[in-house]
C-alpha positions as CSV (number, residue, x, y, z in Angstrom):
1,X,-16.5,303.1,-68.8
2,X,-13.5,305.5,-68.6
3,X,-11.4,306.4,-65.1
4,X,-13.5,309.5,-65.1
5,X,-16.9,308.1,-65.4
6,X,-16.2,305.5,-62.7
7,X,-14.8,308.5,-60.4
8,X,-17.8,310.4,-61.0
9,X,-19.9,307.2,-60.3
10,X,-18.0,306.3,-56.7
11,X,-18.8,309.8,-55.7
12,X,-22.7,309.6,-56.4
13,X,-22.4,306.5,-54.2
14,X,-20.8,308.5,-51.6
15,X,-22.8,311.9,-51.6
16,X,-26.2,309.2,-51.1
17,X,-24.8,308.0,-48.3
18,X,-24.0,311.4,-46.9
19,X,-27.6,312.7,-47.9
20,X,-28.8,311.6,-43.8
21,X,-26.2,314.0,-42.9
22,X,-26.6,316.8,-41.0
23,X,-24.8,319.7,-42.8
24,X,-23.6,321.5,-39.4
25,X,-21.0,323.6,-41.4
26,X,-19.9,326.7,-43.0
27,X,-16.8,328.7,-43.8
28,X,-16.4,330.4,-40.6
29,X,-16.9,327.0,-39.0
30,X,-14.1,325.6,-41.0
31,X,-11.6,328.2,-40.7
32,X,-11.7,328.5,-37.4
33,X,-11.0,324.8,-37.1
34,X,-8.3,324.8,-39.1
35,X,-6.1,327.8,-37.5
36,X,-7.1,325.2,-33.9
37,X,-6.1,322.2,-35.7
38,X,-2.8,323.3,-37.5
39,X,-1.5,326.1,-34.8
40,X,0.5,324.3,-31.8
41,X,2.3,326.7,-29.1
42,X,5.1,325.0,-29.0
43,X,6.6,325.5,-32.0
44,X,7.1,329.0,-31.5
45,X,10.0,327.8,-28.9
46,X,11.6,325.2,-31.2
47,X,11.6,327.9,-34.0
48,X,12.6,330.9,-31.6
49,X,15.9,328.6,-31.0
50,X,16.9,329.4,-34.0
51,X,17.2,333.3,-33.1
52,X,17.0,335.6,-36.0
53,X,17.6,333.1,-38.5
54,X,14.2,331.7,-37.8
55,X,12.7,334.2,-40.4
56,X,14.1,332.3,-43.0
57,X,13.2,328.9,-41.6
58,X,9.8,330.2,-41.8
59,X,9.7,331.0,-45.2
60,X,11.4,328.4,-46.6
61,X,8.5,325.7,-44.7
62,X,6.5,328.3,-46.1
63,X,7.2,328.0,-50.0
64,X,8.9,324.5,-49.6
65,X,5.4,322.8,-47.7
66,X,2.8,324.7,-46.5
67,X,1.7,326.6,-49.5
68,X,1.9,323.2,-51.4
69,X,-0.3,321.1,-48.7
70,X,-2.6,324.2,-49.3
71,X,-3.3,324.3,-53.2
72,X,-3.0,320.1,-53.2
73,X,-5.9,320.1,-50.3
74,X,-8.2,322.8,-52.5
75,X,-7.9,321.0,-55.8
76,X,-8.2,317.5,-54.5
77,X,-11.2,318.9,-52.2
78,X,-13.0,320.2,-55.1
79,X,-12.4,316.9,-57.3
80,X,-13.3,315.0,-54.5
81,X,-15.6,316.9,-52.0
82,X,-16.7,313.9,-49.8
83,X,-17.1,312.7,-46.3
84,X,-14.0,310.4,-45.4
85,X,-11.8,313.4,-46.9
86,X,-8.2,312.1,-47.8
87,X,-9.6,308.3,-47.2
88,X,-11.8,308.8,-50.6
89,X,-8.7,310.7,-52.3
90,X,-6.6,308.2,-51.6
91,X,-9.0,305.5,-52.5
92,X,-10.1,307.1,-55.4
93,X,-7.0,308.3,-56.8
94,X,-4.9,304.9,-56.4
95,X,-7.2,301.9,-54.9
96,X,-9.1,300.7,-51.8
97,X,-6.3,299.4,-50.4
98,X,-3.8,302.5,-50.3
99,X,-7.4,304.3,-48.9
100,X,-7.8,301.9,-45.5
101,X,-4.2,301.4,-44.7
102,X,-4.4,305.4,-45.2
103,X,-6.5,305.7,-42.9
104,X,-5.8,303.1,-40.6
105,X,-2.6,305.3,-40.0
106,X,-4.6,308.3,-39.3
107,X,-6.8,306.8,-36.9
108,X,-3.9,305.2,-34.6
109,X,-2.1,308.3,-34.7
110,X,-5.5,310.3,-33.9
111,X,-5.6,307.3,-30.9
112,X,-2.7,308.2,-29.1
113,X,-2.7,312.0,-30.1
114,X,-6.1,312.1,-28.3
115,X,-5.1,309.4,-25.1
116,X,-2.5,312.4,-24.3
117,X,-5.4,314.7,-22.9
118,X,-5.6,313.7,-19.4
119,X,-1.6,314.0,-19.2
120,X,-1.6,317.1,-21.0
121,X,-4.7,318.6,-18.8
122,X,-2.8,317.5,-15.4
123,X,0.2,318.9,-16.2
124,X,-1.4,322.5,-17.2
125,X,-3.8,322.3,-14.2
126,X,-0.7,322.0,-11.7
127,X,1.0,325.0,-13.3
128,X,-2.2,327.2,-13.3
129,X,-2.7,326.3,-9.8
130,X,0.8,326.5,-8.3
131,X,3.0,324.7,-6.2
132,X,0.0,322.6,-4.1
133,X,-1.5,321.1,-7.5
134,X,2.2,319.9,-8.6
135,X,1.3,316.2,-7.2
136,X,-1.5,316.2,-10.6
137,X,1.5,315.2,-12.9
138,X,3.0,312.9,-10.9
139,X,-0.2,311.2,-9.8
140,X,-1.0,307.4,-11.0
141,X,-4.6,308.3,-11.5
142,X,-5.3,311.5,-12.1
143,X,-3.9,312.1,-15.7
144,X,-6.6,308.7,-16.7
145,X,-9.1,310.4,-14.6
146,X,-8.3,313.6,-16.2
147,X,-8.8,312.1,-19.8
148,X,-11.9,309.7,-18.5
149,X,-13.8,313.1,-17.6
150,X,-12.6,314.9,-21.3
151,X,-13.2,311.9,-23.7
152,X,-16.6,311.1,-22.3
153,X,-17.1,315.2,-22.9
154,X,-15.9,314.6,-26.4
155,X,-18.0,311.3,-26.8
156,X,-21.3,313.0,-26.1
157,X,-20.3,316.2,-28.1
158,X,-19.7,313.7,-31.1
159,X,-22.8,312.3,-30.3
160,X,-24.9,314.9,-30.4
161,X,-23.4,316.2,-33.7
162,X,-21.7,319.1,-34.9
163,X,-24.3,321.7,-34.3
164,X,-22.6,321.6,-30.7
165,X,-19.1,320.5,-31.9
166,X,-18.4,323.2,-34.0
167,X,-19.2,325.8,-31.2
168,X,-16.5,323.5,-28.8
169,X,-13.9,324.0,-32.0
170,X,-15.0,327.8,-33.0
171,X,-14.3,328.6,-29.5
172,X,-10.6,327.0,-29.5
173,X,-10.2,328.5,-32.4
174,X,-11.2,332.2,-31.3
175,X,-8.9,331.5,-28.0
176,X,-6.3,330.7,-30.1
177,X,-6.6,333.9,-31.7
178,X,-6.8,335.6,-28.4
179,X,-3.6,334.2,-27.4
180,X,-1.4,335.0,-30.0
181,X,-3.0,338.7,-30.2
182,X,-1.4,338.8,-26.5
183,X,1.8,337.3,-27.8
184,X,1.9,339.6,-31.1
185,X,1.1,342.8,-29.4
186,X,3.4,342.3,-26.2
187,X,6.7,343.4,-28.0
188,X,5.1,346.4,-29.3
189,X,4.0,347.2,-25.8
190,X,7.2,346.6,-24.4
191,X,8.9,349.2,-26.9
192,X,6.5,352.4,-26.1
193,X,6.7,352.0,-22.4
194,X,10.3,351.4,-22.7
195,X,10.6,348.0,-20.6
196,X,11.8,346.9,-24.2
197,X,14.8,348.2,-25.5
198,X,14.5,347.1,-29.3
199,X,12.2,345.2,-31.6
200,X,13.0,344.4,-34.9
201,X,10.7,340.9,-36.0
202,X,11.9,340.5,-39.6
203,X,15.6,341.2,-38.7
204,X,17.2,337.9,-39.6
205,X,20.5,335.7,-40.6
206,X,21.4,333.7,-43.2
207,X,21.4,329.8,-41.1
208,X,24.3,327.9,-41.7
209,X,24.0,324.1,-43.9
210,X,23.8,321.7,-41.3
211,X,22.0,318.5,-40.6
212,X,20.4,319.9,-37.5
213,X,19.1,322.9,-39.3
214,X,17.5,320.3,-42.0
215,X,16.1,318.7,-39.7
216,X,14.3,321.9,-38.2
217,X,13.1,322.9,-41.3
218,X,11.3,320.1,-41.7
219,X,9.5,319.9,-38.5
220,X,8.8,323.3,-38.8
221,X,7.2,322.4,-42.4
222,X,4.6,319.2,-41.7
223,X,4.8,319.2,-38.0
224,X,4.5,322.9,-37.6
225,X,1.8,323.3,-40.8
226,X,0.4,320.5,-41.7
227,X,-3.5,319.8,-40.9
228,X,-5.3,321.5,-44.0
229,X,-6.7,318.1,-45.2
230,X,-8.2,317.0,-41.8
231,X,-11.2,319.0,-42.1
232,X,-12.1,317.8,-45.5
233,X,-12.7,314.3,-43.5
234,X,-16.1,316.1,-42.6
235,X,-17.1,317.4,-46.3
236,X,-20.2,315.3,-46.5
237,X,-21.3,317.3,-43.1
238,X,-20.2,320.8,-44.6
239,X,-22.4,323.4,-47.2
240,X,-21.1,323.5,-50.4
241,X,-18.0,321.6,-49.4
242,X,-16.4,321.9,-52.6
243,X,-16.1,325.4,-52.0
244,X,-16.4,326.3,-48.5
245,X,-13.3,323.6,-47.5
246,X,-10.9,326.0,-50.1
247,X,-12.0,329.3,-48.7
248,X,-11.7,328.8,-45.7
249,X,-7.8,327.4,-46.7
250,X,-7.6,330.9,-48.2
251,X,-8.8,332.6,-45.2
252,X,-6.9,330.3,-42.5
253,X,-3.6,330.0,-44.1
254,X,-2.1,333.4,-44.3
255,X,-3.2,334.2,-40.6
256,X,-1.4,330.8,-39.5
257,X,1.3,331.8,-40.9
258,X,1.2,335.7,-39.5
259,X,1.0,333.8,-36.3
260,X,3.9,331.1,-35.8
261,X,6.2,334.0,-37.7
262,X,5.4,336.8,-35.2
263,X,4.7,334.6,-31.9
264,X,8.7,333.4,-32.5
265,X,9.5,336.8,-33.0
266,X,8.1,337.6,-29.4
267,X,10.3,334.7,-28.2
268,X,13.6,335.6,-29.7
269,X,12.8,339.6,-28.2
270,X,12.4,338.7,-24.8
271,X,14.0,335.3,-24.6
272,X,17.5,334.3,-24.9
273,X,18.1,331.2,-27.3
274,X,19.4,329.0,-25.0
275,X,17.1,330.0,-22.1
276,X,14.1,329.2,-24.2
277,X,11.4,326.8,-22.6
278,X,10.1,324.4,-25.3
279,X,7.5,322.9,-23.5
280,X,5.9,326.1,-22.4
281,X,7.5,328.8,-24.3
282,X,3.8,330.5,-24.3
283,X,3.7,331.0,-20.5
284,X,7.5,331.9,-20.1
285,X,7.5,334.7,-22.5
286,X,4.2,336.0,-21.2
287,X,6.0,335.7,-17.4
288,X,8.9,337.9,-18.5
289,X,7.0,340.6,-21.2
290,X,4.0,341.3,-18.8
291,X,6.2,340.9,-15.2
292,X,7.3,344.7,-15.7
293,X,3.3,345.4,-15.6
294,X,2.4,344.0,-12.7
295,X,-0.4,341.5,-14.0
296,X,2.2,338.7,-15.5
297,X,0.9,336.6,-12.5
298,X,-2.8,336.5,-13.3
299,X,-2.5,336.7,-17.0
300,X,0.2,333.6,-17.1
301,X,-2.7,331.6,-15.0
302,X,-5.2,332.7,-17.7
303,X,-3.3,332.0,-20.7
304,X,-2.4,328.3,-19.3
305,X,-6.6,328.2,-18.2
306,X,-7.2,329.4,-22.0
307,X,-4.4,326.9,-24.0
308,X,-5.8,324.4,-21.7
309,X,-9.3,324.9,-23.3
310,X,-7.3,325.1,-26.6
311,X,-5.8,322.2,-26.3
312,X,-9.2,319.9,-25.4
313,X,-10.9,321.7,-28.4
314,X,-7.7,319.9,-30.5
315,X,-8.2,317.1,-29.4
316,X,-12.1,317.2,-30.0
317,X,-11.5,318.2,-33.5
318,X,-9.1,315.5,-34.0
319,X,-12.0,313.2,-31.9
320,X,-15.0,313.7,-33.9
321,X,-13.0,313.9,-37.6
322,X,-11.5,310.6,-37.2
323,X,-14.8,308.7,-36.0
324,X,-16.2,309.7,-39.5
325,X,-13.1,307.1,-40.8
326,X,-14.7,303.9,-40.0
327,X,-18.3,304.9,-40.8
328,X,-17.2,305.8,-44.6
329,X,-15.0,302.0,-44.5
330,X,-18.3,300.4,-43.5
331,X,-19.7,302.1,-46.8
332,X,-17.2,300.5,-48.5
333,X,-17.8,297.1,-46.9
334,X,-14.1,297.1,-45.5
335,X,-15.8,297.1,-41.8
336,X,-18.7,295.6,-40.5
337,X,-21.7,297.7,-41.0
338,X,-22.1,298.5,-37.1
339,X,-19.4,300.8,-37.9
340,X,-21.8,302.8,-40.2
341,X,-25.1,303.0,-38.0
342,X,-25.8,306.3,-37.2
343,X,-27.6,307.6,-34.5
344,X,-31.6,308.0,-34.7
345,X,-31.4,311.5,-33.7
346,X,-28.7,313.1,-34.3
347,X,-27.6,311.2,-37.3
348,X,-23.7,310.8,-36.2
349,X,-22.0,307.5,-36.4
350,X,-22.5,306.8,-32.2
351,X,-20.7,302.9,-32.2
352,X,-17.7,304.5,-34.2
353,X,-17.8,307.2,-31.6
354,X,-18.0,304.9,-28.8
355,X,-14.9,302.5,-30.2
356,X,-12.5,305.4,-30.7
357,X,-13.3,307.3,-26.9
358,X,-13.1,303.5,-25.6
359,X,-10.0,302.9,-27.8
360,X,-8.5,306.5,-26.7
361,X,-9.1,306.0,-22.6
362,X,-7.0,302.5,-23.0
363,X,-4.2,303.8,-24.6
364,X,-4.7,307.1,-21.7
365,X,-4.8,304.6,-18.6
366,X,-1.6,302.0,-20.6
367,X,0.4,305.3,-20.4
368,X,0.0,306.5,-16.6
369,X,0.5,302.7,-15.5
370,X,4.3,303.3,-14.6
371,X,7.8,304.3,-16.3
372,X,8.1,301.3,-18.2
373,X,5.0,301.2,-19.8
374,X,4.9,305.4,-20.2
375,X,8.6,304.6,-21.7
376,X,6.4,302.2,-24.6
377,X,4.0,304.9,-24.8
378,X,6.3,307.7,-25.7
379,X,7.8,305.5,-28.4
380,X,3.9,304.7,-29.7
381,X,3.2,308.0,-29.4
382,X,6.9,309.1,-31.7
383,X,5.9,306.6,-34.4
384,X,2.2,307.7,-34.4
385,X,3.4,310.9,-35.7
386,X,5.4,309.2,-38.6
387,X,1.9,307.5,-39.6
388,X,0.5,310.8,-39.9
389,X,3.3,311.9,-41.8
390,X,3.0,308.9,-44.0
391,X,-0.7,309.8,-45.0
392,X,0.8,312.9,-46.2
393,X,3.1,310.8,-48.5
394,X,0.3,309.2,-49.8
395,X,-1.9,312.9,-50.2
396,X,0.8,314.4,-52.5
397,X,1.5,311.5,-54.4
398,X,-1.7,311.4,-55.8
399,X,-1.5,314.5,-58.2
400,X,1.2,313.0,-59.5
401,X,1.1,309.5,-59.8
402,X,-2.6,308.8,-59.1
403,X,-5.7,309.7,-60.6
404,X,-5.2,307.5,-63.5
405,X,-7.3,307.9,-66.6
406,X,-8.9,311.2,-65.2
407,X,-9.5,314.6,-67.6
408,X,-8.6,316.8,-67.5
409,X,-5.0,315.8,-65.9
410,X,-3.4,317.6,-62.7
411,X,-1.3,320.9,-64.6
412,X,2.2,320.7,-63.9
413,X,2.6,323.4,-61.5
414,X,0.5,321.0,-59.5
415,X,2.9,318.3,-60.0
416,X,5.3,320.6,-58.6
417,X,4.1,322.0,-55.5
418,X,3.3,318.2,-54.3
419,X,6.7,317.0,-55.4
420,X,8.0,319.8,-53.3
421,X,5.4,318.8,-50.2
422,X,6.2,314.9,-50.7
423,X,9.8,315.7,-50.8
424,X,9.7,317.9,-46.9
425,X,7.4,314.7,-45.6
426,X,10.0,312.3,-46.7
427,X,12.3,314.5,-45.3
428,X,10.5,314.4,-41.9
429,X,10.0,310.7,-41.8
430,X,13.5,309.6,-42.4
431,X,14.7,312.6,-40.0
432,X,12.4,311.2,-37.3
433,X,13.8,307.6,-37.8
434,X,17.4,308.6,-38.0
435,X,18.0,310.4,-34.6
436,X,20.7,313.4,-35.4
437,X,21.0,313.8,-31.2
438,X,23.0,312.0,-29.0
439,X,21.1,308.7,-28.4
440,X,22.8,305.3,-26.4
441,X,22.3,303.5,-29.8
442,X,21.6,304.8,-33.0
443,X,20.4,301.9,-34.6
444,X,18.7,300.2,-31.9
445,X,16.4,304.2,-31.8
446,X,15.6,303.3,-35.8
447,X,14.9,299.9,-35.4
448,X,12.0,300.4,-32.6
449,X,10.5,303.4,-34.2
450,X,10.3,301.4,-38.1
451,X,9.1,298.1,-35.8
452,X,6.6,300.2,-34.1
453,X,5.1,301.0,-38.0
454,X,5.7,297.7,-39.2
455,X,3.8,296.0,-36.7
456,X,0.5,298.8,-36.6
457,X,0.1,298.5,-40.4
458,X,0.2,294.5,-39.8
459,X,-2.6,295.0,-38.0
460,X,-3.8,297.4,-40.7
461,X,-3.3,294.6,-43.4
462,X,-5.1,291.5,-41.1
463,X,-8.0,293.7,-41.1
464,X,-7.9,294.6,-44.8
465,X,-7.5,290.8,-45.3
466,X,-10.4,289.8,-43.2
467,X,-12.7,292.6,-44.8
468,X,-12.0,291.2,-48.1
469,X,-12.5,287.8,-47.1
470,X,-16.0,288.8,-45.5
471,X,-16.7,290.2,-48.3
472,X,-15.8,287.3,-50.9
473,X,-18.4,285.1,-48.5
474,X,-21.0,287.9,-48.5
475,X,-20.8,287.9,-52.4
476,X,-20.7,284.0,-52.1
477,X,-23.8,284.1,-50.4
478,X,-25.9,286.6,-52.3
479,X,-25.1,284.5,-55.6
480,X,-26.4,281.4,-53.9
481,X,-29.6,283.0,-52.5
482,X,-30.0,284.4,-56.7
C-alpha cells in the first residue's frame, strides 16, 4: 500500500469517528474566531515603540511569517481536514510520535495561557472600577476566585457544545472589531476637529540592523500573527472543513493585518515612544485621543469592560480547541479511552473537558499562592510560549520534510514560504532563550527556560511510553483471547 493510500486510509478512520459530531460551524464562525484568537492588544504598544519605522516591521512579519503560516495552514487543512487539526498533520505527515509530543506542547501551553484568566480579569476589573477596586490585584484570593468563576463558565460552555461556544467566540470576535474601529477612526477624528495636529499612518523609516530590532521582528511575526492553525483543531466539528477553515483564512487575514498596522499607527500619533504603556497601550491611547471630547472617562471604562470580555472569549477558544487534543489521542490509543467518551447529549468530550478546567484552576490557584511561587509561574508561563512556538516548528516542517511518499508532492513555492515561517519561529525560540536585555545572569535566564522544556516534554515522553506500553499488553491480550 503506498504513503498515499495509507493517508487516505488514516483519514477515513478519523472522519468515522467524527461522524457523532455535532457540526456547529461555518465560515463566519471561523473567521471570527480567528481575528479573536490571533489579534492581542498589546502588541500595538510593543510595535508603536518602534515609531514610524514600525511600518516596515509590519511588513516584513507580514511577507517573512504571517502570509506563510497562512497558505501552509490552507493546504495542509485541505490535505488533512480533520478534528485534532495540527495533531493529525503532524501525525500524519511524520509519525505518532512527533503528533503527541506536538500536542502535548500545545496543551501545557493552552494550560497556563488559560490559568492566567482570573489574574488577567482582576487586574482589568480594578482599572474599570477605579481606585477602591485596586486591592483585586493584589488580593491572595481573588485572581483564583476570579478564574474559578470563568473556567467553570468555559467548562459548561464546552459542555454543552459549540452551538453556544461559537456565539461566546463570535461575540469576542465582533468586540474585537469594535475596538479597533474606535482605535482606527480616533486619529482621523482628531485631525477634522483639530485636537490633532497631523496624521500620516504609512509615514515610516528605514530601522537600523540591530539585535534588538531582530528580535522585534520576530515577536511581531509568531507572537503577534500566529494562530491560523488553532481552529483547524475543530475541523471534524466544522461544514465542509476543507473549505470553510481556508476561506475564512482569506477573509480573517487581511483584516488582522489592517488592524495591528493601523491600531500602532494610532499609538505612534498620539503617544510618544518612550511614554508608551505596554501593558495597556489600548486604554492609554483611548485616555489621551478621546480626553479632548469629554467622554475619554466613560469610554476608557467601556473599552477595558469590552477587552475584558475579549479576553475570556480567548481564552474560551483556546479552552474548548485544546480539550478536542486528548479525545483524538484516545482514538489513537495513546490515552485511555475515558479521554474519548463524549457526552450523551451534547456529544462533546465532557471528561477531557473536565481534566483541562481542573488542570487550568491548579495551575490559576499555584500562581496567586505568593511571590515565589508567582516568580515559578512566570517562568512556566515564558517557556509555555516557546512550546507553542515549537508546534510551529513542527507545522512548517512538514511541507518540506514530511509527507513522505505522498502525490502529488508539496510545489516548491510551498517549500518556500514554510522555510521562510520555520526560519522567523526558530528565530523566536532562540531569541526567547537568549535574553538580549539586561538580566543578573545570562546563562543561568537560558538554562531555566530550556530546563523548564526539557522537563514538560519528559513528562510528554513517560506518557508516550506508557501509552505504548498499554497498548503492547492490549494487543497481547486480544491475541490470547483469539
Amino acid at each position: 500500500m503506498t504513503q498515499t493510500s495509507n493517508l487516505a486510509a488514516a483519514e477515513a478512520n478519523v472522519q468515522a469517528k467524527s461522524e457523532s459530531l455535532k457540526k456547529e460551524l461555518g465560515v463566519t464562525d471561523l473567521a471570527l474566531t480567528q481575528i479573536l484568537f490571533i489579534v492581542g492588544l498589546s502588541w500595538i504598544g510593543v510595535a508603536g515603540k518602534l515609531g514610524p519605522s514600525h511600518v516596515i516591521f509590519w511588513l516584513l512579519a507580514l511577507v517573512l511569517f504571517y502570509i506563510p503560516s497562512a497558505v501552509v495552514v490552507i493546504y495542509l487543512n485541505r490535505l488533512m481536514p480533520l478534528e485534532g487539526g495540527l495533531y493529525q498533520w503532524a501525525k500524519l505527515g511524520f509519525n505518532q510520535t512527533i503528533g503527541f509530543m506536538l500536542a502535548w506542547n500545545l496543551w501545557l501551553y493552552v494550560i497556563v495561557f488559560t490559568s492566567e484568566i482570573g489574574l488577567t480579569a482582576a487586574t482589568y476589573l480594578s482599572y474599570a472600577i477605579g481606585p477602591s477596586a485596586a486591592w483585586m490585584t493584589t488580593s491572595s484570593w481573588f485572581p483564583a476566585f476570579a478564574a474559578a468563576v470563568i473556567l467553570a463558565f468555559m467548562v459548561i460552555a464546552s459542555t454543552i457544545g459549540l452551538s453556544v461556544g461559537k456565539w461566546v467566540h463570535n461575540t469576542g470576535g465582533v468586540m474585537m472589531l469594535v475596538i479597533f474601529a474606535a482605535l482606527i477612526i480616533l486619529p482621523v477624528l482628531g485631525v477634522l476637529t483639530g485636537h490633532l495636529k497631523e496624521y500620516h499612518p504609512f509615514h515610516t523609516e528605514v530601522p537600523k540592523f540591530s539585535l534588538y530590532n531582530i528580535n522585534i521582528l520576530s515577536k511581531l511575526g509568531f507572537g503577534a500573527l500566529g494562530g491560523f492553525e488553532y481552529v483547524a483543531i475543530l475541523a471534524g466539528e466544522t461544514k465542509s472543513p476543507a473549505r470553510s477553515v481556508g476561506r475564512s483564512v482569506l477573509i480573517a487575514a487581511p483584516v488582522i493585518a489592517i488592524m495591528f498596522v493601523m491600531g500602532t499607527a494610532t499609538m505612534v500619533a498620539y503617544i510618544p515612544t518612550e511614554q508608551m504603556d505596554l501593558i495597556g497601550p489600548l486604554p492609554q491611547v483611548l485616555r489621551v485621543g478621546f480626553g479632548p471630547f469629554g467622554i475619554a472617562g466613560p469610554l476608557v471604562t467601556i473599552a477595558i469592560v469590552m477587552t475584558l470580555a475579549s479576553r475570556v472569549a480567548q481564552a474560551s477558544v483556546s479552552f474548548t480547541a485544546v480539550t478536542r487534543l486528548p479525545m483524538v489521542a484516545g482514538w489513537d490509543r495513546m490515552l485511555p479511552a475515558w479521554f474519548s467518551k463524549l457526552h450523551s447529549k451534547y456529544k462533546t468530550p465532557v471528561n477531557s473537558i473536565i481534566l483541562v478546567g481542573v488542570a487550568s484552576l491548579v495551575m490559576a490557584i499555584v500562581g496567586s499562592l505568593g511571590v515565589g511561587q508567582a516568580e515559578a509561574f512566570q517562568l512556566l508561563f515564558n517557556a509555555s510560549g516557546m512550546l507553542y512556538a515549537l508546534t510551529y516548528v513542527v507545522m512548517f516542517a512538514i511541507p518540506i520534510w514530511g509527507l513522505r511518499g505522498i502525490t502529488p508532492r508539496p510545489p516548491m513555492w510551498l517549500k518556500i514560504a514554510s522555510m521562510s515561517g520555520l526560519l522567523m519561529t526558530v528565530l523566536n525560540v532562540v531569541l526567547s532563550v537568549v535574553p538580549i536585555i539586561e538580566v543578573k545572569s545570562a546563562g543561568a535566564f537560558a538554562f531555566k527556560i530550556s530546563s523548564a522544556i526539557l522537563l514538560m516534554n519528559l513528562v510528554g515522553v513517560g506518557l508516550l511510553i506508557a501509552a505504548r506500553r498499554r497498548g503492547a499488553r492490549e494487543q497481547t491480550q486480544q491475541t490470547e483471547v483469539s
